[in-house]
C-alpha positions in Angstrom: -74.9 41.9 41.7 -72.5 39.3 42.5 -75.0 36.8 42.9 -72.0 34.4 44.7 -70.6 37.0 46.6 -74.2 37.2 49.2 -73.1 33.3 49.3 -69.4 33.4 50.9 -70.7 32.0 53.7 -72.3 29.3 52.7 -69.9 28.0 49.5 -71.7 25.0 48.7 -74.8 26.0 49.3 -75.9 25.2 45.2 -79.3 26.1 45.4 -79.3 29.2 46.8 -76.2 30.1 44.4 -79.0 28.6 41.5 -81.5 31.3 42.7 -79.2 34.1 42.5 -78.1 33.1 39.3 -81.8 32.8 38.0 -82.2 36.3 38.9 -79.2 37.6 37.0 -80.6 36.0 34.2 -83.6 36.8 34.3 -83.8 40.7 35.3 -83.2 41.6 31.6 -87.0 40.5 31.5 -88.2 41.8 34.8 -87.0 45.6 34.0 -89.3 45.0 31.0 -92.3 43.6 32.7 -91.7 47.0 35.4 -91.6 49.2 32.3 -94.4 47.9 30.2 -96.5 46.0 32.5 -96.3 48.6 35.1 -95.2 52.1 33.7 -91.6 52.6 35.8 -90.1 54.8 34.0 -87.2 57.5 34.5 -84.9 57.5 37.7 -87.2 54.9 39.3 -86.0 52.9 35.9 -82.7 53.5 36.5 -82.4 52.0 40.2 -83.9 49.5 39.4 -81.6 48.3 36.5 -78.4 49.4 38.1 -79.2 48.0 41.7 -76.9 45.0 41.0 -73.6 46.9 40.9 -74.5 49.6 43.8 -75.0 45.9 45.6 -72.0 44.4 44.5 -70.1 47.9 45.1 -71.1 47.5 48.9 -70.5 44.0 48.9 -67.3 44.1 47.5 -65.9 46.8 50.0 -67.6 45.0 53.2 -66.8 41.4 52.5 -64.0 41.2 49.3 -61.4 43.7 49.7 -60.9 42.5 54.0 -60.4 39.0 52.4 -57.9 40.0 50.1 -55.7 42.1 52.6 -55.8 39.2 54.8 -54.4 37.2 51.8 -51.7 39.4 50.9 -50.9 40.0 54.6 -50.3 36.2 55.2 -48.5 35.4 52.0 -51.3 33.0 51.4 -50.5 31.4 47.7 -53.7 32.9 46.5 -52.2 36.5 46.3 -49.7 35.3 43.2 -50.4 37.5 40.7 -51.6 35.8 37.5 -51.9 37.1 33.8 -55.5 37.8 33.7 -55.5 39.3 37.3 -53.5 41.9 35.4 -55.4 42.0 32.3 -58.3 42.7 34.9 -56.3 45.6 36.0 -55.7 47.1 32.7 -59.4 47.3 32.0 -60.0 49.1 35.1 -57.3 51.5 34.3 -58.8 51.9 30.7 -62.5 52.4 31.8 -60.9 54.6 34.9 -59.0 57.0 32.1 -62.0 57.0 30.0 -64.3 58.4 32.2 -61.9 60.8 34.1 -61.3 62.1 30.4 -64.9 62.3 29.9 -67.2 62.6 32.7 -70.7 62.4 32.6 -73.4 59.8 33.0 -73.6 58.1 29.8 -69.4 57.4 31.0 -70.4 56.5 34.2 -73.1 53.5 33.3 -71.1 51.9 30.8 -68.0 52.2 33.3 -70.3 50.2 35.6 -71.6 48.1 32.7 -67.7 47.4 31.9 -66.3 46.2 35.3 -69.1 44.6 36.5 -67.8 41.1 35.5 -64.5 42.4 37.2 -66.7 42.2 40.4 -67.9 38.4 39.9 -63.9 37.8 38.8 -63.1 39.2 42.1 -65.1 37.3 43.9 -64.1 33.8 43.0 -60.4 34.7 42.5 -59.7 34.9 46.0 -61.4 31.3 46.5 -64.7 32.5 48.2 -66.5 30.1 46.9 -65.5 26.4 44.8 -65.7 26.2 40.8 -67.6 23.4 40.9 -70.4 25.0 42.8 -70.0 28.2 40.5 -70.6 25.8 37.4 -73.5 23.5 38.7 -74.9 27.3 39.6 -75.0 28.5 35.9 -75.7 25.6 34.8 -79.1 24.9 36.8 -80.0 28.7 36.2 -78.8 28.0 32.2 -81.7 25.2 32.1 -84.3 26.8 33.7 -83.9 30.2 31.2 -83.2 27.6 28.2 -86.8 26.0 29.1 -88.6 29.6 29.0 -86.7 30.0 25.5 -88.0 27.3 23.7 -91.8 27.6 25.1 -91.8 31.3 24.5 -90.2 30.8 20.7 -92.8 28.2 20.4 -95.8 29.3 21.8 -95.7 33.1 23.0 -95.5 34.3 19.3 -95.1 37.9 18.2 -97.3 39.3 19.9 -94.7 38.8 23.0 -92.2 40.7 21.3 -94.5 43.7 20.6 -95.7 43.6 24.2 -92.3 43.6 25.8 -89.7 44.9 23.0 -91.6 46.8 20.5 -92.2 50.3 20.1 -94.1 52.9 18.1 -91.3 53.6 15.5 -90.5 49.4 15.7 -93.1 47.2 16.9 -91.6 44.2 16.1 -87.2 44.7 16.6 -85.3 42.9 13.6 -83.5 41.3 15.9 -86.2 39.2 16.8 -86.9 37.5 13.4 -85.2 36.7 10.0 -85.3 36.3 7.0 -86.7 33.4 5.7 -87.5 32.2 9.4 -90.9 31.0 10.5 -92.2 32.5 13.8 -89.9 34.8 16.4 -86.6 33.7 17.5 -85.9 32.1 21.1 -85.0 35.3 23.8 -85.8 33.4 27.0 -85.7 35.8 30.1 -82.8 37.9 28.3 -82.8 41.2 26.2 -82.2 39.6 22.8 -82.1 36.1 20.8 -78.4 37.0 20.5 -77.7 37.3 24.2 -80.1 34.1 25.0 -78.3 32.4 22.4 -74.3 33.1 24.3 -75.9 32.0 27.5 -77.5 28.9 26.7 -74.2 28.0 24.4 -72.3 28.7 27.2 -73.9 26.4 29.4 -74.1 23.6 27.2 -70.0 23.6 27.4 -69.9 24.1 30.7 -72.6 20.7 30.9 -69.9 19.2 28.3 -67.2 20.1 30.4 -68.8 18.5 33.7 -69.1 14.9 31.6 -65.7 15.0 30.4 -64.3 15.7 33.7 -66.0 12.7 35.4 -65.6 8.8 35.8 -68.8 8.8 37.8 -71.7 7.8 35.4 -75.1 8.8 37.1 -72.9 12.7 37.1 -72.0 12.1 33.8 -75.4 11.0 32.5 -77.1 13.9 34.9 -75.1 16.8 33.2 -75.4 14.9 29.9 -78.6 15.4 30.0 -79.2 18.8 30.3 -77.5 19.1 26.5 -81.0 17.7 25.2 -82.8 21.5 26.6 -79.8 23.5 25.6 -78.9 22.7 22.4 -82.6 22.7 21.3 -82.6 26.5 22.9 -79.9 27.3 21.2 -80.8 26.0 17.9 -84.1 28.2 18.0 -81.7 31.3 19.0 -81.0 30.9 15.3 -77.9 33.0 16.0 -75.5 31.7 13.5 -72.3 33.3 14.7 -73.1 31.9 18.6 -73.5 28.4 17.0 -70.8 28.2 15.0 -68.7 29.3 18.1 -70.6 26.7 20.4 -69.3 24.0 17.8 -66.0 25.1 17.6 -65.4 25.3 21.7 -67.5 21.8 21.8 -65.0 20.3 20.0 -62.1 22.1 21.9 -63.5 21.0 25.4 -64.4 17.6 24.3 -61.0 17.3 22.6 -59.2 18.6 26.3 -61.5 16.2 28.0 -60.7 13.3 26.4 -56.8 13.9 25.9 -56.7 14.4 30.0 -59.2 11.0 30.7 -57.0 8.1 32.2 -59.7 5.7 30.5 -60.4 7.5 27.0 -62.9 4.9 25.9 -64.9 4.7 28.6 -65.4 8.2 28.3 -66.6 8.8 24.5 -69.5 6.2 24.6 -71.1 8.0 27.2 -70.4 11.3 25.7 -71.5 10.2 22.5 -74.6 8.9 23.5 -75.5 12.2 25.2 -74.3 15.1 22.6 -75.1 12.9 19.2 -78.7 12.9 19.9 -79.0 15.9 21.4 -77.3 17.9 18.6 -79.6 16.0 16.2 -83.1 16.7 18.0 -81.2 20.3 18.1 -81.1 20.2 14.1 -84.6 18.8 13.5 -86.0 21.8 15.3 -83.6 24.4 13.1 -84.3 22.4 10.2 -88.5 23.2 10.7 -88.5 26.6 11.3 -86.6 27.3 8.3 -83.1 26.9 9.7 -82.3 25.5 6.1 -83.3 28.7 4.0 -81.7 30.9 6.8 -78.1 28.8 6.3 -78.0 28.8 2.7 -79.3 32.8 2.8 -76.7 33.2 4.3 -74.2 32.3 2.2 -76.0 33.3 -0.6 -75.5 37.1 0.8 -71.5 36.8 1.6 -70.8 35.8 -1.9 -73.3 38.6 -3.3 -71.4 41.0 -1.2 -68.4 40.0 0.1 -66.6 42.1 3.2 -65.8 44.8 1.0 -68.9 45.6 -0.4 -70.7 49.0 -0.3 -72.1 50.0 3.1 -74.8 51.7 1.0 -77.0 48.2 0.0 -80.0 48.0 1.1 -81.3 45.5 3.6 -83.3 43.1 1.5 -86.3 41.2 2.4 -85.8 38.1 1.1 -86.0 38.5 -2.4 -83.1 36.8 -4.8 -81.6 34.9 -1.6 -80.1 37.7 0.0 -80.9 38.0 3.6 -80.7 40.9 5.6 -79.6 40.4 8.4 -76.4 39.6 6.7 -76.1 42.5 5.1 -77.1 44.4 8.2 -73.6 42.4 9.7 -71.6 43.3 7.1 -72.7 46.8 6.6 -72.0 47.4 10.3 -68.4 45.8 10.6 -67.6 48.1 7.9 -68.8 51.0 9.6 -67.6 50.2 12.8 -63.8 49.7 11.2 -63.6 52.6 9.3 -64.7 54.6 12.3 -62.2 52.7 14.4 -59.3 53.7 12.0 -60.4 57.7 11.6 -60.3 57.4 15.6 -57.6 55.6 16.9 -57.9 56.5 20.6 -61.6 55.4 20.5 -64.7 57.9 20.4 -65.0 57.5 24.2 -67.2 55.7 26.7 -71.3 56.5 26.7 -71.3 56.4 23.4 -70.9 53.0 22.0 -73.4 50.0 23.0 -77.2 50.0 22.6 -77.4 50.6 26.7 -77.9 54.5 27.0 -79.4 56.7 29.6 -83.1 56.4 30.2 -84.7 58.9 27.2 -81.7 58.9 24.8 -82.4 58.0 21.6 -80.8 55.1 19.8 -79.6 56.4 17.1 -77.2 58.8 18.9 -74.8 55.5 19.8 -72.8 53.5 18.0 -74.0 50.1 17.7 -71.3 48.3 16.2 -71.6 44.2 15.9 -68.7 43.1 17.1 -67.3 43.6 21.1 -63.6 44.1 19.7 -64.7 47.4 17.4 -67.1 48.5 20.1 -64.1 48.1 23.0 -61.8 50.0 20.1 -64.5 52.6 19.6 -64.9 52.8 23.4 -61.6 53.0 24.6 -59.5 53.5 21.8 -56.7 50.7 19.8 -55.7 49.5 23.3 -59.3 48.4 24.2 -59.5 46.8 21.0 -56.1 45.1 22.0 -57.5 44.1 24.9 -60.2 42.7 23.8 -58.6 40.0 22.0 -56.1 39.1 24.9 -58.3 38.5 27.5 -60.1 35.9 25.2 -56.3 34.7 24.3 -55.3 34.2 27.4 -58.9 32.6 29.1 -58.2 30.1 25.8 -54.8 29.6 27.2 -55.7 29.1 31.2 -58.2 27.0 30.5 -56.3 24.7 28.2 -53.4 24.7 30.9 -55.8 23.9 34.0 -57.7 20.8 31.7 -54.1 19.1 30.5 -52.7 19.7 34.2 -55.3 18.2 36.3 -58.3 17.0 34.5 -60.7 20.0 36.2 -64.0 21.2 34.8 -63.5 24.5 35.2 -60.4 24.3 32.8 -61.9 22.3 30.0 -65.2 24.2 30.0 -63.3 28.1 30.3 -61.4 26.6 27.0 -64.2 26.0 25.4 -66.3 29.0 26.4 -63.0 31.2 25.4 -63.5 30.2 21.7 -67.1 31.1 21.8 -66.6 34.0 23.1 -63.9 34.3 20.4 -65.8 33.7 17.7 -69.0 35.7 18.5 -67.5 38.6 19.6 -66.1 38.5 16.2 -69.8 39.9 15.1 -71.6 40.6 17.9 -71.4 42.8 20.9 -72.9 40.5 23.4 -69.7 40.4 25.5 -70.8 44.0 26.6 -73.4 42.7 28.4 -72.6 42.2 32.1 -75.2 39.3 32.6 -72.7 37.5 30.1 -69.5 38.7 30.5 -69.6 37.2 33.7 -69.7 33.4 32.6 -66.3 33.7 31.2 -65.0 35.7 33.8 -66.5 33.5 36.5 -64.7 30.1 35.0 -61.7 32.1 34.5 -61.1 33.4 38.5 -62.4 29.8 39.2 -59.3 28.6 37.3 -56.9 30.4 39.0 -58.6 30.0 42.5 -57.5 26.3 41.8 -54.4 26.5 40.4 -53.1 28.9 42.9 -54.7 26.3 45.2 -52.7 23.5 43.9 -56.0 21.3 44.3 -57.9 20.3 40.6 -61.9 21.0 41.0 -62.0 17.8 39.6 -66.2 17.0 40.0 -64.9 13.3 40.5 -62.8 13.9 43.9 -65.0 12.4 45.8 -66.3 9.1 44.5 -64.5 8.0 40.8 -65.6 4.6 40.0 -65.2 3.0 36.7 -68.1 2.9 34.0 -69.5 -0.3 33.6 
């Protein structure tokens, strides 16, 4: 559910919005703990996994869609229609064609799975709630689930992945380990060390994002700060695509921070003394649980195999460098694109995605690593298109809003935009609503403001100089 939208009255009420985002978070974990801790299973399963949207649904009709026809009925600025409010449209018209084409149930929950960002993105387009408080929500919520990563990766052991994510066929999912790694990977309270990894990565530019945007320097040291739990949570993630996107939309937001700062060196000291050390206590803890052997593994395996290689390779253990998880990757995208091309209008919705009806096997879906070939697969070449221009333009909108007017919410969509970029690239994590909604949140909270003509700047109150 629209964890903001229960807050529009009370828009800068942060800690409640903190609690509602620690519950998004964290119900990935709690269906779990109802499933294997206390046998809900079937219909009862269901409800309780797909309460969120009936909520936001209900929500949406009784408090969103009056505020919006109020709005457009007063010419208020905010109804201006801006590129991603369209590209919101399309996707609504996609997932609407996809299911009236095919209708069933396994259409129906990834139609809800789909739009529920679209909700959130509602939500804060129409200026319910401020940007700022939206950011200082996910990031509070971000820490919190970033602390329960790096205890559970350190100390829970596999016997907490059996308990919670294993079966009969699998007690122990591959996801959750690697090659050459020492102990399980970092989940937190999410369904995967993939999806933890996006959501801690995220957060960490959003805390980037928040110092670069500030001349005050107990904020800028406070958000600071919280870089020294995320990028250690990230680093034992040990998702390699997710940090290699984190990196690239660091740079990109600190880059936009700095360009827009009327006082440039004032601003890199502070910056520098917060992310250096952070990223390096962050590499320390990679480096010890065999972070090394993973990297080089790595590329050991793409120049064994290259993108072209056979999808028939078996997934090795370890043996002669080759890791398999790689291979795994590689065999996937390969799969996933031929599929693509043999089925241009997509194989339809329900059947793509690991999230299937309570009882449905697995290995009935397609689970393709990468969200553009699974949006292709799901709603043909124009989902695929898509896809790629909603990242585009949230790169673009973000950019804009940080060189206009020095806002947070600018710099840190930019930089989010490229991680999203480059992990959905090779994995499917932006089909998870839980995530999808980060970018989409900074994205409506960009256009809130611009529309606005006010910058969400986390300085407008109080800017004294650094000293």
């Amino acid at each position: 559910v629209s964890k903001q939208l229960s807050l529009s009255g009370l828009p800068d009420n942060g800690l409640l919005s903190f609690f509602y985002d620690s519950q998004q978070s964290a119900w990935a974990l709690a269906v779990r703990v109802l499933e294997r801790d206390h046998g809900v299973s079937g219909s009862a399963l269901v409800i309780a996994s797909a309460w969120k949207e009936l909520a936001l649904a209900v929500l949406l009709v009784v408090v969103v869609v009056p505020h919006v026809w109020r709005v457009m009925r007063e010419q208020d600025v905010r109804s201006r229609v801006r590129a991603l409010d369209v590209l919101a449209l399309v996707l609504v018209l996609l997932v609407t064609l996809g299911v009236a084409s095919s209708p069933g149930l396994g259409e129906l929950n990834q139609a809800r799975l789909l739009l529920f960002p679209l909700g959130i993105y509602s939500v804060l387009r129409v200026g319910l709630l401020q940007a700022r408080r939206v950011m200082q929500a996910l990031l509070a919520s971000g820490i919190v689930v970033a602390l329960f990563g790096i205890v559970q990766a350190s100390t829970f052991g596999l016997d907490w992945v059996r308990h919670y994510f294993g079966t009969d066929q699998v007690p122990i999912p591959g996801t959750f380990t690697a090659t050459f790694l020492s102990g399980p990977r970092a989940s937190g309270t999410l369904g995967s060390p993939n999806e933890f990894a996006f959501m801690v990565g995220a957060c960490a530019i959003i805390a980037i994002g928040m110092v670069v945007s500030t001349d005050h320097r107990r904020t800028t040291v406070a958000y600071g700060s919280s870089l020294f739990v995320l990028l250690p949570a990230l680093a034992l993630s040990f998702s390699r695509s997710t940090v290699i996107g984190f990196a690239l939309g660091a740079i990109v937001a600190v880059i936009l921070g700095v360009r827009a700062a009327p006082d440039r060196r004032s601003l890199v000291a502070p910056l520098a003394a917060t992310l250096i050390p952070a990223i390096l206590l962050a590499s320390a803890m990679y480096l010890s649980r065999g972070g090394a052997a993973v990297v080089t593994g790595t590329i050991d395996t793409v120049g064994t195999l290259g993108p072209s290689s056979s999808t028939g390779i078996p997934a090795s253990s370890g043996e002669g460098g080759i890791d398999s998880s790689t291979v795994g990757h590689i065999t996937s995208l390969t799969d996933g694109a031929r599929l693509l091309a043999s089925n241009p209008l997509g194989i339809g919705l329900g059947k793509v995605g690991s999230h299937g009806l309570p009882g449905e096997a697995i290995d009935t879906r397609h689970v393709v690593e990468s969200w553009y070939l699974s949006m292709g697969l799901a709603l043909g070449l124009l989902g695929l298109v898509w896809s790629m221009g909603v990242v585009i333009s949230m790169a673009l909108s973000g950019a804009r809003a940080a060189v206009r007017g020095r806002e947070a919410a600018g710099v840190a969509l930019a930089g989010v935009a490229v991680l999203t970029g480059v992990v959905s690239f090779l994995l499917p994590t932006m089909l998870e609503p839980q995530l999808a909604m980060v970018p989409w949140a900074l994205a409506a909270g960009v256009s809130a403001v611009a529309l606005a003509g006010r910058p969400d700047q986390l300085s407008n109150q109080e800017s004294p100089q650094r000293n």
